[in-house]
PyMOL Python script that loads the backbone (N, CA, C, O; Angstrom):
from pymol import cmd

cmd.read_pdbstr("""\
ATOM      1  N   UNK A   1     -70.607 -18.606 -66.919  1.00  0.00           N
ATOM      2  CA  UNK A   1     -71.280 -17.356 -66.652  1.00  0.00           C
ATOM      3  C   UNK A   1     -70.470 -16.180 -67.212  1.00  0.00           C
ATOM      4  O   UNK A   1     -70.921 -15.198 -67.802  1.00  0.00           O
ATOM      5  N   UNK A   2     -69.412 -16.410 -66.970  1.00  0.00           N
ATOM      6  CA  UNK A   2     -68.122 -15.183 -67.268  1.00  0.00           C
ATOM      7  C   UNK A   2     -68.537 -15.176 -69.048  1.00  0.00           C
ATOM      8  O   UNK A   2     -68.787 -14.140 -69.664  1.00  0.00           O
ATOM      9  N   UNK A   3     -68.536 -16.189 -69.494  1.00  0.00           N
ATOM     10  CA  UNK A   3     -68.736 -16.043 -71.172  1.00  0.00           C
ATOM     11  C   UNK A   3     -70.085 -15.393 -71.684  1.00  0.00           C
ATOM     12  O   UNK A   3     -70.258 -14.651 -72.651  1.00  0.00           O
ATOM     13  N   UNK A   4     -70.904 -15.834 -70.851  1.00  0.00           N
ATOM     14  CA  UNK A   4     -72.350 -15.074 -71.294  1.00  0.00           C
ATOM     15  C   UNK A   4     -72.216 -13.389 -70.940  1.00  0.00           C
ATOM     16  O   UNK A   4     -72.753 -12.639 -71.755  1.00  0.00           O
ATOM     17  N   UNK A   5     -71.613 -12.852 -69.917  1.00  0.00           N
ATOM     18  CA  UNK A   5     -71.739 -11.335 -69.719  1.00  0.00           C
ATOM     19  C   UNK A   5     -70.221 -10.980 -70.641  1.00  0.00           C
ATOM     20  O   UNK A   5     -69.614  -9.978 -70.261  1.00  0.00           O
ATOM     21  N   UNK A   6     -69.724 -11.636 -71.616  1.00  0.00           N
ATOM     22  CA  UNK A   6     -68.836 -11.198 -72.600  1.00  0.00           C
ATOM     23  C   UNK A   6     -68.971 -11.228 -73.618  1.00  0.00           C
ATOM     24  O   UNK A   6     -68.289 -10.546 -74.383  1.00  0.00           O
ATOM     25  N   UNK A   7     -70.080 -12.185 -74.080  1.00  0.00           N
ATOM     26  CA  UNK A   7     -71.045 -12.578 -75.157  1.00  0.00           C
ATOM     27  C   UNK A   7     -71.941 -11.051 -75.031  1.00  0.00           C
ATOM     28  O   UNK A   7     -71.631 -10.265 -75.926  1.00  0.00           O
ATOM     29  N   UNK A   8     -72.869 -10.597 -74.170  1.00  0.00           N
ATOM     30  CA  UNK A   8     -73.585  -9.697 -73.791  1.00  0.00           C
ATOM     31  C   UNK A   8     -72.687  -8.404 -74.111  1.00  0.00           C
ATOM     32  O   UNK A   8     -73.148  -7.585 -74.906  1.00  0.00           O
ATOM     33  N   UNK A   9     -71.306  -8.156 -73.476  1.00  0.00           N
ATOM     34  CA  UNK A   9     -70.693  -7.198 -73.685  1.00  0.00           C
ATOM     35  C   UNK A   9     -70.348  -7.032 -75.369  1.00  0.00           C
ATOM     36  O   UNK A   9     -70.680  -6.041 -76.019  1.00  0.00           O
ATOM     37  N   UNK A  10     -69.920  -7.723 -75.695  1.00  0.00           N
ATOM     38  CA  UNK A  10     -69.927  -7.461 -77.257  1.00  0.00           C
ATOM     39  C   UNK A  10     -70.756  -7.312 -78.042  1.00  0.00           C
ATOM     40  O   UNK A  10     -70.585  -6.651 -79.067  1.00  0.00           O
ATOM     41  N   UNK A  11     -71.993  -7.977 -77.688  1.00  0.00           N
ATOM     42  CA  UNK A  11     -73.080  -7.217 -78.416  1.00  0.00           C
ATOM     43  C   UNK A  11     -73.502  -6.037 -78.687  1.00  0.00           C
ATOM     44  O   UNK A  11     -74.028  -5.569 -79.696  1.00  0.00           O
ATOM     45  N   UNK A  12     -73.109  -5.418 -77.286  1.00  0.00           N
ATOM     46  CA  UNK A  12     -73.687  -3.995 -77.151  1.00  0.00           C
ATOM     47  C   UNK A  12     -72.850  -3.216 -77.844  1.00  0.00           C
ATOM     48  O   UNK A  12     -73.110  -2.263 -78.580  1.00  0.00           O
ATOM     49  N   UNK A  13     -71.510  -3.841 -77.463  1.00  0.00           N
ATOM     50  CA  UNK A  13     -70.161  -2.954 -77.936  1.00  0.00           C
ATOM     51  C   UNK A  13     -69.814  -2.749 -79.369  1.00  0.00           C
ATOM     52  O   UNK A  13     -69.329  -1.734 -79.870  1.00  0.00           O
ATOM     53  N   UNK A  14     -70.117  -3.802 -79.917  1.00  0.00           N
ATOM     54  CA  UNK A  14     -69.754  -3.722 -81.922  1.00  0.00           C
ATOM     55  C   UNK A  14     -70.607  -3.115 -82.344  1.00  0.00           C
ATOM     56  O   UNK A  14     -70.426  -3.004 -83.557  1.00  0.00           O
ATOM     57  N   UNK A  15     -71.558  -2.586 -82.008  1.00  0.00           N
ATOM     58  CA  UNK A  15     -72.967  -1.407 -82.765  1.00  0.00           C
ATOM     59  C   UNK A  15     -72.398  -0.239 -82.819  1.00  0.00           C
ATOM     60  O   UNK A  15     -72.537   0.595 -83.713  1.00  0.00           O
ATOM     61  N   UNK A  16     -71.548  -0.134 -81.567  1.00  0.00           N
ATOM     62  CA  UNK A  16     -71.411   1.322 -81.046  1.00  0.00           C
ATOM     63  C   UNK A  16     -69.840   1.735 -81.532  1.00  0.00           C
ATOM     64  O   UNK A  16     -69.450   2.901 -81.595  1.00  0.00           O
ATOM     65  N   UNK A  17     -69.318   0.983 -81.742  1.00  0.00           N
ATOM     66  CA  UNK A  17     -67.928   0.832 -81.838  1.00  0.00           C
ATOM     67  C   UNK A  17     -67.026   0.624 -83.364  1.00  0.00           C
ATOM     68  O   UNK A  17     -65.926   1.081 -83.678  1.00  0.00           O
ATOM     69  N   UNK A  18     -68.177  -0.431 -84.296  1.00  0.00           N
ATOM     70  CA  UNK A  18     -67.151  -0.559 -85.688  1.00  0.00           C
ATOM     71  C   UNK A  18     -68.258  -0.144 -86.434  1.00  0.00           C
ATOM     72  O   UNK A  18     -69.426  -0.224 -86.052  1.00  0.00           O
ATOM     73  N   UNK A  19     -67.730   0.463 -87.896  1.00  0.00           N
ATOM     74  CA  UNK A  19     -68.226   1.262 -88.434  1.00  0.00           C
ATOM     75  C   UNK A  19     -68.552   0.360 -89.579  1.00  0.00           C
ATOM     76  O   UNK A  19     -67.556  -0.152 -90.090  1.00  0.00           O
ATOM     77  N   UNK A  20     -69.954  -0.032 -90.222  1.00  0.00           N
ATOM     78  CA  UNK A  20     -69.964  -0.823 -90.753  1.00  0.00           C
ATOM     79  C   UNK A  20     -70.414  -0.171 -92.411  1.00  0.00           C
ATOM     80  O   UNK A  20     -70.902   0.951 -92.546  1.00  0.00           O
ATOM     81  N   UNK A  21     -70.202  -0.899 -93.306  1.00  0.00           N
ATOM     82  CA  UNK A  21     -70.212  -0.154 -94.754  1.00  0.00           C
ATOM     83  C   UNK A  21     -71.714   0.072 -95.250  1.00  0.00           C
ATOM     84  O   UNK A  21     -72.551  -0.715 -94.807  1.00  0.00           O
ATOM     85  N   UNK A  22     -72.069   0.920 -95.992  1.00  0.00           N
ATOM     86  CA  UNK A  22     -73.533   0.427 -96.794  1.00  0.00           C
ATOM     87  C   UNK A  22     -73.033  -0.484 -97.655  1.00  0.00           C
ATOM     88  O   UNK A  22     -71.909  -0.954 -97.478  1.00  0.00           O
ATOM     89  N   UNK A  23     -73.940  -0.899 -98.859  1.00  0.00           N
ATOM     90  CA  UNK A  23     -73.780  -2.016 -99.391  1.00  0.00           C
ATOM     91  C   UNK A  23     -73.872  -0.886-100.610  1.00  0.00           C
ATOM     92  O   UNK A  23     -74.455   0.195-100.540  1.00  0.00           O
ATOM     93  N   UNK A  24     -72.977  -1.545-101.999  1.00  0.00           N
ATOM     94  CA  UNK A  24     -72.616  -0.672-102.890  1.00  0.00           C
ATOM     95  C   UNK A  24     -73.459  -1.468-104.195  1.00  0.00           C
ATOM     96  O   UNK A  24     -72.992  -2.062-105.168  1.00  0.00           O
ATOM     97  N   UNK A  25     -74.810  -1.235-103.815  1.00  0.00           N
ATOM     98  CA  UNK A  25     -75.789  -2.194-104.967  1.00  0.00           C
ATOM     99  C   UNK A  25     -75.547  -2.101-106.530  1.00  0.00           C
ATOM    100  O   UNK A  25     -75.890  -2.905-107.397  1.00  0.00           O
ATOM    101  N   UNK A  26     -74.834  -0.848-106.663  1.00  0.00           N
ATOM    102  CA  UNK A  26     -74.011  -0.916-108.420  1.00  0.00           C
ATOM    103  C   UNK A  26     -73.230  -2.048-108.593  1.00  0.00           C
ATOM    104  O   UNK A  26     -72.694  -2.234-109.685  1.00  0.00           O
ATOM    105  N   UNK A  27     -73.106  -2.715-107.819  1.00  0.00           N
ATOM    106  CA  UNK A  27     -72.279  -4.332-108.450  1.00  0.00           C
ATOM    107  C   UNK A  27     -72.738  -4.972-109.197  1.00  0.00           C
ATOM    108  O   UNK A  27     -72.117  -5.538-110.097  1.00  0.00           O
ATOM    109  N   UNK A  28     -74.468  -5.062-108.916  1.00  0.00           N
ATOM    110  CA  UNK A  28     -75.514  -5.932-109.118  1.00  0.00           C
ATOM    111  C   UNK A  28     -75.544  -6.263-110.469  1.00  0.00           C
ATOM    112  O   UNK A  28     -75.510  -7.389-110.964  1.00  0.00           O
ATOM    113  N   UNK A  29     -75.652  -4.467-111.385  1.00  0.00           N
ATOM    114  CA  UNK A  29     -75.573  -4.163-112.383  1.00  0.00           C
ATOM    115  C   UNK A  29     -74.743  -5.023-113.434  1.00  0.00           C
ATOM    116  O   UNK A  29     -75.163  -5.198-114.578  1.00  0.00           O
ATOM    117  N   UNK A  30     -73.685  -5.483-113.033  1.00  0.00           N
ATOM    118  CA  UNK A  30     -72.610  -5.428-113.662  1.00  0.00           C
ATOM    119  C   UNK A  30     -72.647  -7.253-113.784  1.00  0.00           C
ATOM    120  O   UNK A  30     -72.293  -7.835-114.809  1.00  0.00           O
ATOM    121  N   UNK A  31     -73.082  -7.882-112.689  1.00  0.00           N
ATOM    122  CA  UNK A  31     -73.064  -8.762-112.419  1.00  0.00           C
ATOM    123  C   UNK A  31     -73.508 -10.280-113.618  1.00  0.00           C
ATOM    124  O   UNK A  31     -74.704 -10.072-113.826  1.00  0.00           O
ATOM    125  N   UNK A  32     -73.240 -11.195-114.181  1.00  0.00           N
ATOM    126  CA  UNK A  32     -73.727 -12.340-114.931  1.00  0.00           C
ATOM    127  C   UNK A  32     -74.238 -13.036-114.549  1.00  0.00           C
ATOM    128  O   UNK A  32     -73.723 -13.906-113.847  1.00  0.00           O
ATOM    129  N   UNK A  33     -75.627 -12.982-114.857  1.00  0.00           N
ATOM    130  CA  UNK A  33     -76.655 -13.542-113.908  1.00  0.00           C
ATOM    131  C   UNK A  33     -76.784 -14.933-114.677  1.00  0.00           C
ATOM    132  O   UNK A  33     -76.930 -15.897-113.926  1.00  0.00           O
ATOM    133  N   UNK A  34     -76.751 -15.257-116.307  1.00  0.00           N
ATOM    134  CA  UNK A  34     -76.876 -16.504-117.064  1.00  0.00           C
ATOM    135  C   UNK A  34     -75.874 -17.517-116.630  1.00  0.00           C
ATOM    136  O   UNK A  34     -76.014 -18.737-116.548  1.00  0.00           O
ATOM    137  N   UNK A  35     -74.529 -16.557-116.288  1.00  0.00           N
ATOM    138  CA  UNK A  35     -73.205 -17.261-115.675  1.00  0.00           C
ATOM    139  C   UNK A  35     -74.150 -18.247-114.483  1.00  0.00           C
ATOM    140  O   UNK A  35     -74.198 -19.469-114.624  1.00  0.00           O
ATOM    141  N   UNK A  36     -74.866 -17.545-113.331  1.00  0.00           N
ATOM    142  CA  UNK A  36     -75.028 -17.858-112.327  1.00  0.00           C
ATOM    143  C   UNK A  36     -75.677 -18.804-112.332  1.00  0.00           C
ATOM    144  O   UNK A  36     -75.233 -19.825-111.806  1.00  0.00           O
ATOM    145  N   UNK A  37     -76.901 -18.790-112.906  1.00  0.00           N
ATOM    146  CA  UNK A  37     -77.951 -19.547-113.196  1.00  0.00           C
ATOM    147  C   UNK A  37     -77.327 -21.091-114.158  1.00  0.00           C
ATOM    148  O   UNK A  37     -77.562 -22.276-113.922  1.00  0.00           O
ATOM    149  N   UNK A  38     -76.548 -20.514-115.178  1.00  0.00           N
ATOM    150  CA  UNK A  38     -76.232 -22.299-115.559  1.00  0.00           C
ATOM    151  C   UNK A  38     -75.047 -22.825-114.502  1.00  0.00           C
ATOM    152  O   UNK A  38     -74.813 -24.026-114.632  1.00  0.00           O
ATOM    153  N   UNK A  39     -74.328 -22.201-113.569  1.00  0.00           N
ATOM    154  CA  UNK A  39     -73.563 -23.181-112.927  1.00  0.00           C
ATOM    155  C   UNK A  39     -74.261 -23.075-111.791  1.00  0.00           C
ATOM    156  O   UNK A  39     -73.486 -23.435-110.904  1.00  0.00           O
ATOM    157  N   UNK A  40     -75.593 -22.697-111.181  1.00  0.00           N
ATOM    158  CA  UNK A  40     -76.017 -23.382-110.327  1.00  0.00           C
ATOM    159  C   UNK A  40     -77.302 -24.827-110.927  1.00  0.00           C
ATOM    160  O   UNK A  40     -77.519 -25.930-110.425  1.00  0.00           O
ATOM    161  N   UNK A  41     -77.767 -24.309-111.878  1.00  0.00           N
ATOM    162  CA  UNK A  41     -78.111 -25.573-112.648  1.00  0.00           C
ATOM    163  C   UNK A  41     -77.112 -26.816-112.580  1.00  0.00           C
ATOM    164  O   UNK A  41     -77.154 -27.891-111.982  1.00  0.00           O
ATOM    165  N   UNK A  42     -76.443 -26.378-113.209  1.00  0.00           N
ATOM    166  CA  UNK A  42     -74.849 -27.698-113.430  1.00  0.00           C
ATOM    167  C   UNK A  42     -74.589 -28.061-111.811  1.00  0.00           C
ATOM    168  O   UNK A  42     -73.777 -28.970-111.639  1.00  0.00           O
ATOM    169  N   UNK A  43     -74.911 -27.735-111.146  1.00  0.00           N
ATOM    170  CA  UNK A  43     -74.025 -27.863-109.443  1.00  0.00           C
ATOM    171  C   UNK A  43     -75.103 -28.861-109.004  1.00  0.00           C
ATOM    172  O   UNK A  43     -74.915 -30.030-108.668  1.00  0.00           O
ATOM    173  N   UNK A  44     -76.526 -28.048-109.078  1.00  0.00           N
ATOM    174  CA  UNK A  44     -77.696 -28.656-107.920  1.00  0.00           C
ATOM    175  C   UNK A  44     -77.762 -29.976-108.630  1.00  0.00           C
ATOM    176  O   UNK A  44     -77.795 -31.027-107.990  1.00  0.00           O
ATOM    177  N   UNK A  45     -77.780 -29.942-109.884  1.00  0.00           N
ATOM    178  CA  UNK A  45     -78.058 -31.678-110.399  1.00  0.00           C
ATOM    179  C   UNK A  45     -77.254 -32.528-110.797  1.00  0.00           C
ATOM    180  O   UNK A  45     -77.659 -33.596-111.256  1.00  0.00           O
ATOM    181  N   UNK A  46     -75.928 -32.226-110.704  1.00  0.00           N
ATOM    182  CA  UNK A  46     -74.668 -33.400-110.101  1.00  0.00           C
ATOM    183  C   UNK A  46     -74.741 -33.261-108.744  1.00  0.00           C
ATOM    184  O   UNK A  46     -74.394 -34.193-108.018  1.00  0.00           O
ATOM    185  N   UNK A  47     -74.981 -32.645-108.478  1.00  0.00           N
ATOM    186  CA  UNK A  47     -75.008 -33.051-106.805  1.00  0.00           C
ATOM    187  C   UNK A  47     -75.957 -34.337-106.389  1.00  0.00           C
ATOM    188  O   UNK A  47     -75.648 -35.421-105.895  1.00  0.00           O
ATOM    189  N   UNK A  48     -77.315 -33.756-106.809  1.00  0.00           N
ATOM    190  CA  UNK A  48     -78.366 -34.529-107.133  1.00  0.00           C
ATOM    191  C   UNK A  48     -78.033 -36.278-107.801  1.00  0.00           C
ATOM    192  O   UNK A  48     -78.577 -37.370-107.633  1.00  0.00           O
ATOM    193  N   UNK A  49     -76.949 -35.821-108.538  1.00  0.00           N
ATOM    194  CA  UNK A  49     -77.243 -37.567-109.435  1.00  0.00           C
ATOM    195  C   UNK A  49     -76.017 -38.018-108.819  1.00  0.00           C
ATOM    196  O   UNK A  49     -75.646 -39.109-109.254  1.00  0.00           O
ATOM    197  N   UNK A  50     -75.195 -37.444-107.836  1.00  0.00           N
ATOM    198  CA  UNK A  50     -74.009 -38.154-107.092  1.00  0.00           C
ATOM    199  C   UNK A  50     -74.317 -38.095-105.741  1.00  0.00           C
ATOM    200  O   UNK A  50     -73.548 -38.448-104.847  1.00  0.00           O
ATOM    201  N   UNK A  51     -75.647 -37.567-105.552  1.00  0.00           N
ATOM    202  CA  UNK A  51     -75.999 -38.134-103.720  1.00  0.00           C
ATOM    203  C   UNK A  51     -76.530 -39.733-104.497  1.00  0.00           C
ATOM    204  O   UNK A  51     -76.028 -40.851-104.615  1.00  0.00           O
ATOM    205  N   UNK A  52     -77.692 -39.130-104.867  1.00  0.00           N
ATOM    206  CA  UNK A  52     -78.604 -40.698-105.110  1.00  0.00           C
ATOM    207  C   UNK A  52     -77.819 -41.691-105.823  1.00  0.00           C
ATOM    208  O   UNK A  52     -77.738 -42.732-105.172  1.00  0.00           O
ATOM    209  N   UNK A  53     -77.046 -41.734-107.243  1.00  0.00           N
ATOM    210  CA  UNK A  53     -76.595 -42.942-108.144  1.00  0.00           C
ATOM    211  C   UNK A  53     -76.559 -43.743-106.914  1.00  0.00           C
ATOM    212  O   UNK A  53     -77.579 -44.367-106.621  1.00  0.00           O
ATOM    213  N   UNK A  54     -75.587 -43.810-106.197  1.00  0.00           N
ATOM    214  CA  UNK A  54     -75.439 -45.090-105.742  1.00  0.00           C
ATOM    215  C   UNK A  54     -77.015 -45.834-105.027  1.00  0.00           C
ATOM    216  O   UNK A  54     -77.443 -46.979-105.169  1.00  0.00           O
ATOM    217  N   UNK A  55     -77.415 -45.037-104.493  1.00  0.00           N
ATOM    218  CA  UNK A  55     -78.635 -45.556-103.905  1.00  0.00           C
ATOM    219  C   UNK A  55     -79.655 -46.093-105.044  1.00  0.00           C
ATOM    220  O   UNK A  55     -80.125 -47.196-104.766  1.00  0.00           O
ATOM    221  N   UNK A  56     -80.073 -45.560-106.214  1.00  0.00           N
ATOM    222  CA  UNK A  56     -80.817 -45.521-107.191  1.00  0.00           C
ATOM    223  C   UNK A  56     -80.140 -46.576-108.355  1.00  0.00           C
ATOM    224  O   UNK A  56     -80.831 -47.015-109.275  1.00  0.00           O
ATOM    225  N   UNK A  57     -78.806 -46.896-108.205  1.00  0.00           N
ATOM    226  CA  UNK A  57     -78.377 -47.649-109.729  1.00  0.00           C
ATOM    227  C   UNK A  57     -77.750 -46.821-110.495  1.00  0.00           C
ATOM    228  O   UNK A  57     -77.739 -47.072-111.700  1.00  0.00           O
ATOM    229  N   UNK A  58     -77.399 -46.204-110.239  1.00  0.00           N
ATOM    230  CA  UNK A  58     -76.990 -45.203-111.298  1.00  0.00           C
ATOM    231  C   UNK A  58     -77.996 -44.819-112.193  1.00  0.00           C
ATOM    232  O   UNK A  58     -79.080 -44.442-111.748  1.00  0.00           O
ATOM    233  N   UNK A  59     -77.746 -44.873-113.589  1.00  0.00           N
ATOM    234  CA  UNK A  59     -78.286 -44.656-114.737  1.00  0.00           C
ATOM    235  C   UNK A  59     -79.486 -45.830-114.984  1.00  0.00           C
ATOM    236  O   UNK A  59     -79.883 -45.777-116.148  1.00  0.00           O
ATOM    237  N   UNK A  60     -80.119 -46.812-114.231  1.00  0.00           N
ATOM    238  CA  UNK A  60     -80.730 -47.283-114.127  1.00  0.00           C
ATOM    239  C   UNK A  60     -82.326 -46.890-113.735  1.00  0.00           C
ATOM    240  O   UNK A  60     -83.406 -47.386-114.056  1.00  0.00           O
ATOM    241  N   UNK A  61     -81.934 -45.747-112.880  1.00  0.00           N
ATOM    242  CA  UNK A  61     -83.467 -44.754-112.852  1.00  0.00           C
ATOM    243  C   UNK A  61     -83.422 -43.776-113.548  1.00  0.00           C
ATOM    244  O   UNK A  61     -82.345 -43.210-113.740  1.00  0.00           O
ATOM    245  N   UNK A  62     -84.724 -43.277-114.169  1.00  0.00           N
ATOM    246  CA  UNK A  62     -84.783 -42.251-115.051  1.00  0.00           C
ATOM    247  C   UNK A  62     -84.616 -40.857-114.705  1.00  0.00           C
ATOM    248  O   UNK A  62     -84.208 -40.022-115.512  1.00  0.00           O
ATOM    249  N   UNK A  63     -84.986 -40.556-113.288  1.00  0.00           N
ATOM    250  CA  UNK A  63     -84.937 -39.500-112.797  1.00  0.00           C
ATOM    251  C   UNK A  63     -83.552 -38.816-112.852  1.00  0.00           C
ATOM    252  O   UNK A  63     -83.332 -37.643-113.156  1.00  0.00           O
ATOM    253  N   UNK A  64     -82.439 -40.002-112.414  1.00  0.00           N
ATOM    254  CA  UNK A  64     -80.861 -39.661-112.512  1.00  0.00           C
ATOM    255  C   UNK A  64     -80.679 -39.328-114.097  1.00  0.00           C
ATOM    256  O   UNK A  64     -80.296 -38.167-114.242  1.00  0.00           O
ATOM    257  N   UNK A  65     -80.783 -39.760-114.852  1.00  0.00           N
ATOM    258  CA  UNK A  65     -80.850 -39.571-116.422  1.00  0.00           C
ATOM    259  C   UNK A  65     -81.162 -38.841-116.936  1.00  0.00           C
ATOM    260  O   UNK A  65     -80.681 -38.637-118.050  1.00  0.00           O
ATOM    261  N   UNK A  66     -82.286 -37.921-116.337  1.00  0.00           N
ATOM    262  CA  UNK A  66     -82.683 -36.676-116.782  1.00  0.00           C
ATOM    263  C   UNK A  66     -81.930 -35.495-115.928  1.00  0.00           C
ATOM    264  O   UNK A  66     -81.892 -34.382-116.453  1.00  0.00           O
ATOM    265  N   UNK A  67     -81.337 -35.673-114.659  1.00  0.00           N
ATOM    266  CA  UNK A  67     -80.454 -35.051-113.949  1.00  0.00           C
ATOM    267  C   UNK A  67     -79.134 -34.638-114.481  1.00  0.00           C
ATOM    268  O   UNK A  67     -78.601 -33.534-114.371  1.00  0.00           O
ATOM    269  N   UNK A  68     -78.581 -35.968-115.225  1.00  0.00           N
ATOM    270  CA  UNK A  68     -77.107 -36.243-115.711  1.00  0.00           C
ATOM    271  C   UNK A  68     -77.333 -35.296-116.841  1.00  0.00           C
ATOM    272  O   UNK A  68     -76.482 -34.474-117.180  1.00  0.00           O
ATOM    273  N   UNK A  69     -78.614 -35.439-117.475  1.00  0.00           N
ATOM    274  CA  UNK A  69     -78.444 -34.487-118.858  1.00  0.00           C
ATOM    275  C   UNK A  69     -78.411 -32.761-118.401  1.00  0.00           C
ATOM    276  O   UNK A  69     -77.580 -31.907-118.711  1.00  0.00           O
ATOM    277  N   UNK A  70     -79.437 -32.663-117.699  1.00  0.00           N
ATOM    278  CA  UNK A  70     -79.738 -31.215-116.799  1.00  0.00           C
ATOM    279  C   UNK A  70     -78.248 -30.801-116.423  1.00  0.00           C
ATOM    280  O   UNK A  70     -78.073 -29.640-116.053  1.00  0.00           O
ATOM    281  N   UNK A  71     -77.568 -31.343-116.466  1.00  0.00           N
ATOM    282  CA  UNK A  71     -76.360 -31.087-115.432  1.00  0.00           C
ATOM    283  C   UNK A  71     -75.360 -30.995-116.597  1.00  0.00           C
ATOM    284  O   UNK A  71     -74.555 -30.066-116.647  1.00  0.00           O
ATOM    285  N   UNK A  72     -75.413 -31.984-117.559  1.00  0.00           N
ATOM    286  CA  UNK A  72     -74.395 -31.606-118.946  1.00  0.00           C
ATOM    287  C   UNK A  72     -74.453 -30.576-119.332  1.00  0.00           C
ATOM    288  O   UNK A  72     -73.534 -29.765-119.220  1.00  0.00           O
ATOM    289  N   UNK A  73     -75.995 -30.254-120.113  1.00  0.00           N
ATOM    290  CA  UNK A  73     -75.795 -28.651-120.353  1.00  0.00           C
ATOM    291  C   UNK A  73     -75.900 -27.565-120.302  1.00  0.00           C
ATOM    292  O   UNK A  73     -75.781 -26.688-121.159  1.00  0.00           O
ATOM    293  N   UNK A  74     -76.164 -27.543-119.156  1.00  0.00           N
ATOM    294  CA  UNK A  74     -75.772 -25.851-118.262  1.00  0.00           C
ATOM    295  C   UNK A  74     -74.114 -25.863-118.047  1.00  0.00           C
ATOM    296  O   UNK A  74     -73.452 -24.826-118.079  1.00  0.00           O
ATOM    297  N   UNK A  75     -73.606 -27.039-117.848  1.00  0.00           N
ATOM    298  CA  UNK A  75     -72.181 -27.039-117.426  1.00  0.00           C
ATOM    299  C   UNK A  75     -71.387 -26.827-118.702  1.00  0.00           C
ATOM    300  O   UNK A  75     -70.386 -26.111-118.663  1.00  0.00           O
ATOM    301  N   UNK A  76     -71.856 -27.531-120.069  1.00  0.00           N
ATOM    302  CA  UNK A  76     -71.091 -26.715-121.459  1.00  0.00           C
ATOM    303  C   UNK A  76     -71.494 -25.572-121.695  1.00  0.00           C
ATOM    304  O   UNK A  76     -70.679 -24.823-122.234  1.00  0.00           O
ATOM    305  N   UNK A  77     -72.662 -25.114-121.431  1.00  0.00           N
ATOM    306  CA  UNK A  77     -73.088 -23.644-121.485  1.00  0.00           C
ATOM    307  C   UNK A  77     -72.185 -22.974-120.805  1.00  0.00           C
ATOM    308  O   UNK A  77     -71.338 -22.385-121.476  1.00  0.00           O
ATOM    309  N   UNK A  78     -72.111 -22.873-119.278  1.00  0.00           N
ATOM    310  CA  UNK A  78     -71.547 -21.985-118.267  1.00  0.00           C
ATOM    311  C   UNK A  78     -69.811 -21.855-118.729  1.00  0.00           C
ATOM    312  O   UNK A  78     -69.068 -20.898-118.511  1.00  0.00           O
ATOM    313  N   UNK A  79     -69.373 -23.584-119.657  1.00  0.00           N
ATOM    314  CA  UNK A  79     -68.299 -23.324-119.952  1.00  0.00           C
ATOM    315  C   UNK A  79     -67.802 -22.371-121.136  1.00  0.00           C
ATOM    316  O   UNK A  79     -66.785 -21.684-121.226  1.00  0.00           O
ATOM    317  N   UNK A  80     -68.611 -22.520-121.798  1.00  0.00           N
ATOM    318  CA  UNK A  80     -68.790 -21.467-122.919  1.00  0.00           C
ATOM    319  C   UNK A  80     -68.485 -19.986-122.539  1.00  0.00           C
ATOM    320  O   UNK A  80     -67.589 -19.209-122.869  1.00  0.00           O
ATOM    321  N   UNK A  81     -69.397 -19.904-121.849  1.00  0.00           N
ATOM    322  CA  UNK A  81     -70.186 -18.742-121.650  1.00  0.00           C
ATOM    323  C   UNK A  81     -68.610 -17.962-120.454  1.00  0.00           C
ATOM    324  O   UNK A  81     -68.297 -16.878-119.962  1.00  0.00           O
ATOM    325  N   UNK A  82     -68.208 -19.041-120.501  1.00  0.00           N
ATOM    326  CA  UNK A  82     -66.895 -18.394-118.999  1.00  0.00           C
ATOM    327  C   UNK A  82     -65.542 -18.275-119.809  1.00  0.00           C
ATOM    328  O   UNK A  82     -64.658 -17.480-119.489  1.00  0.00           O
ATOM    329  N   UNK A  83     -65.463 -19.106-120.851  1.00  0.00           N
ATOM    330  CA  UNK A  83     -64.531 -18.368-121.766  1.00  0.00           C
ATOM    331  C   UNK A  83     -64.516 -17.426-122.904  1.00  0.00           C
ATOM    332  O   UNK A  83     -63.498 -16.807-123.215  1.00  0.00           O
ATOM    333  N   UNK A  84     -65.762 -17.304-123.591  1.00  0.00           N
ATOM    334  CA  UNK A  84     -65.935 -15.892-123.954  1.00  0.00           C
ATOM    335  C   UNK A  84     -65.955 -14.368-123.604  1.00  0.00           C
ATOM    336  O   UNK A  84     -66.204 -13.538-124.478  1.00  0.00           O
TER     337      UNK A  84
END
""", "prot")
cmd.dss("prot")
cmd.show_as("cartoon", "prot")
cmd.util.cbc("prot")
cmd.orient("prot")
């Protein structure tokens, strides 16, 4: 009980109490969005072909095969693209 009316107390209390920032949306600007986009490409589909391989055979289903490639080149892209 003691934790719930301290849980309760802090709720009320951090609104009133810490001063919180706006958000400084000129970052956005600046930001590499192709960066983002091929290493989340490269991420979601090794992830993808290293949950399933084992379940699937590896390279034995096609779906993983077209994953493994999806996943090659966004990941030489992003590497590219991160040392230039």
């Amino acid at each position: 009980m003691a934790l719930v009316v301290l849980g309760m107390l802090v709720t009320l209390l951090v609104p009133m109490l810490v001063r919180v920032d706006e958000p400084d949306l000129t970052f956005l600007r600046g930001a590499d969005y192709l960066r983002m986009i091929l290493m989340a490409l490269c991420l979601g589909c090794l992830d993808y072909v290293l949950e399933e391989g084992a379940h699937w055979d590896w390279f034995a289903d096609d779906s993983l095969k077209i994953c493994a490639e999806i996943s090659g080149l966004p990941g030489i892209g992003f590497i590219i693209r991160c040392l230039t």
